[in-house]
C-alpha atoms as one frame of an Amber mdcrd trajectory, in Angstrom:
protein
  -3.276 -17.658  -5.701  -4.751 -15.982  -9.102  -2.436 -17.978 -11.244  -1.055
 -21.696 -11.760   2.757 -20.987 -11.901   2.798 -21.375  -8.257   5.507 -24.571
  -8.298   7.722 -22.862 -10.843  11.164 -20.680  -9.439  10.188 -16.868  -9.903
  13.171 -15.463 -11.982  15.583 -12.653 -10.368  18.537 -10.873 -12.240  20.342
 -11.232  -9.290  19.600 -15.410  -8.756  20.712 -14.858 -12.928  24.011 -13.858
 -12.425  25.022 -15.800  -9.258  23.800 -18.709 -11.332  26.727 -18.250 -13.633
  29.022 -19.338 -10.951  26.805 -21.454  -9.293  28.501 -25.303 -10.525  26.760
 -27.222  -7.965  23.418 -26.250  -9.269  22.938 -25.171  -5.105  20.421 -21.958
  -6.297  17.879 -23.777  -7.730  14.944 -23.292  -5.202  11.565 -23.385  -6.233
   7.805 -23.018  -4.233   7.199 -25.591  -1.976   4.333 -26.900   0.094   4.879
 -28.949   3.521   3.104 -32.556   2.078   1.784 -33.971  -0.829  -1.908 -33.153
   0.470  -0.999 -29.474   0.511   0.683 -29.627  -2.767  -2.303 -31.480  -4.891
  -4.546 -28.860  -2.766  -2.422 -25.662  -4.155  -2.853 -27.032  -7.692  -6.123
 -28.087  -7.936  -7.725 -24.914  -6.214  -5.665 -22.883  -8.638  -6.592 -25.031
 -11.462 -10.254 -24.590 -10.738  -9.811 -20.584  -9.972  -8.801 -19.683 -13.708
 -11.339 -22.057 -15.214 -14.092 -20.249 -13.037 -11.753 -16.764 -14.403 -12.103
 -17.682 -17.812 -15.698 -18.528 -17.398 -16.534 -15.340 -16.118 -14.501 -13.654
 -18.939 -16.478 -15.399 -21.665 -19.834 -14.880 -19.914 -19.156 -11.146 -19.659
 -18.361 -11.351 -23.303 -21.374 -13.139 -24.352 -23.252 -11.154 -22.050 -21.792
  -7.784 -23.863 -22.724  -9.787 -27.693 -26.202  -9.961 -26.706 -27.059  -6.888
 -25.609 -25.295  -5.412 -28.944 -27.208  -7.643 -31.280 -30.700  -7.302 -29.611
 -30.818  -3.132 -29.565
């Protein structure tokens, strides 16, 4: 799980053009989990992976500034 688009329906062309004739809206599928437990679980671990990601990112940045700046 490396991102947090893990509830949203991936897009296909093919799931794009049967959706043209799909009237019942019957297609529309999306990433599920098996309880509400598992769900909040999914979300919140992913949630906390790219704010640990984008800490990492900006510590390798500032990391990279300082050594510029002091040599």
């Amino acid at each position: 799980m490396k991102s947090t688009d893990f509830l949203f329906a991936t897009p296909k062309l093919s799931v794009g053009v049967g959706r043209t004739l799909d009237l019942g809206s019957t297609l529309n599928t999306y990433n599920s989990s098996n309880s509400e437990e598992e769900a909040d679980y999914k979300a919140m671990y992913s949630d906390w992976y790219m704010v640990a990601s984008d800490l990492k990112k900006a510590m390798v940045k500032y990391d990279r500034e300082q050594r510029t700046t002091c040599y």
